[in-house]
Every structure is written in C-alpha cells, then in structure tokens.
C-alpha positions, 0 to 999 in steps of 0.5 A: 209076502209068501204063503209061509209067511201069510201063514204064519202071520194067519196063525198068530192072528188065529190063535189071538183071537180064537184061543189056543186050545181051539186052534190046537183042537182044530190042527189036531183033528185035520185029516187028509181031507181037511189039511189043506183047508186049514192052511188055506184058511190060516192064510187067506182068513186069518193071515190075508184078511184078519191081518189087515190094517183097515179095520181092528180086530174088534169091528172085523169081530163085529162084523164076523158076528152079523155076517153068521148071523144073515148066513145062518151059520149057528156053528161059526156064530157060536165060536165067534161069538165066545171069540169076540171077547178076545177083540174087546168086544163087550157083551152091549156090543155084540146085542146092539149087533144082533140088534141090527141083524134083526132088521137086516138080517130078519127077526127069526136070524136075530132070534136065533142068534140071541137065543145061542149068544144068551146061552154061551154067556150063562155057559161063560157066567157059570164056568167063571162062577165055578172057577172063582168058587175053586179059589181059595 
C-alpha cells in the first residue's frame, strides 16, 4: 500500500469513527507546523493501525479509552469517548472499562475519567433532549 492509498484508507476510518464535522475541524486548523502530523497520523493511526483486521473497531475503541485513561490524556479521552458510540460502544461498555482502569490504571485516573465520561454523557443526553423537543 502507498502512503496515498494508507491515507486515504486512514481518512475513511478516521471520519467513521470521529465524525465528520471533527475531522474537518482538525484539517481545517492545520498549519504549517502541524500538516505534516496529520497526515502522518491519518495514515499510521487511522490507516495502519485502525485499518487492521485483528481487532474491530469496537474493541480498538475499548482499548483506546484505557490507554487515555493510564496516560492521562482527558483531551483524547474525551474525543474518544464521544467517539466510542460510532463503533457500537455502549455507555455499560465503556464503565466496565473505566471499571477496570481503576485497578490497573489507579482509582484517581478512574475517578478522573468517569468524572469527564458522566459529564460528555449528560452533555449528549441534553443536546439529544433539546433536539427531539425542536421536533414537531
């Protein structure tokens, strides 16, 4: 596969599974200094690695979620988190998750990261409630 080809494989995976709208925000805000970091992480995250045929999209998601979780990275955490639902993740799937981090990771990252995940949902809940109120 060429670079060209890993991108654009990357981009479909990236757009699936962080949405449009976030990913023309982040092409849109590239500047010199960070053009080159997103087209290498286009191909090498989302078209190298997210491509694979090892593990779905749904346990990568997973798995993505408990490795931001142990780095402490509340800003990746918090898109993959809003991201996790594109995969089929279900809201169960990602406590169990942070669950789990809590021993492995430590019960302040868990505490953390449910802090951040309880507020994104009611964020979601409330957005979804204002849309199906707009509703004739």
């Amino acid at each position: 596969m060429t670079d060209d080809e890993r991108y654009e494989a990357g981009m479909g995976v990236r757009r699936a599974v962080l949405g449009e709208a976030h990913v023309d925000r982040s092409l849109a805000s590239r500047t010199e200094l960070t053009t080159e970091f997103q087209n290498f992480i286009t191909r090498y995250a989302w078209g190298e690695i997210w491509t694979r045929e090892g593990l779905p999209r749904h346990t990568r998601s997973l798995l993505t979620i408990a490795m931001m979780v142990a780095l402490n990275r509340s800003e990746e955490l918090a898109l993959h988190l809003r991201a996790a639902k594109n995969n089929g993740v279900t809201r169960d799937e990602i406590k169990e998750v942070l669950m789990q981090t809590a021993i492995y990771c430590g019960v302040p990252a868990a505490n953390s990261a449910f802090h951040l995940a309880d507020r994104l949902f009611r964020e979601e809940d409330a957005a979804a409630a204002g849309a199906s109120a707009e509703k004739p």
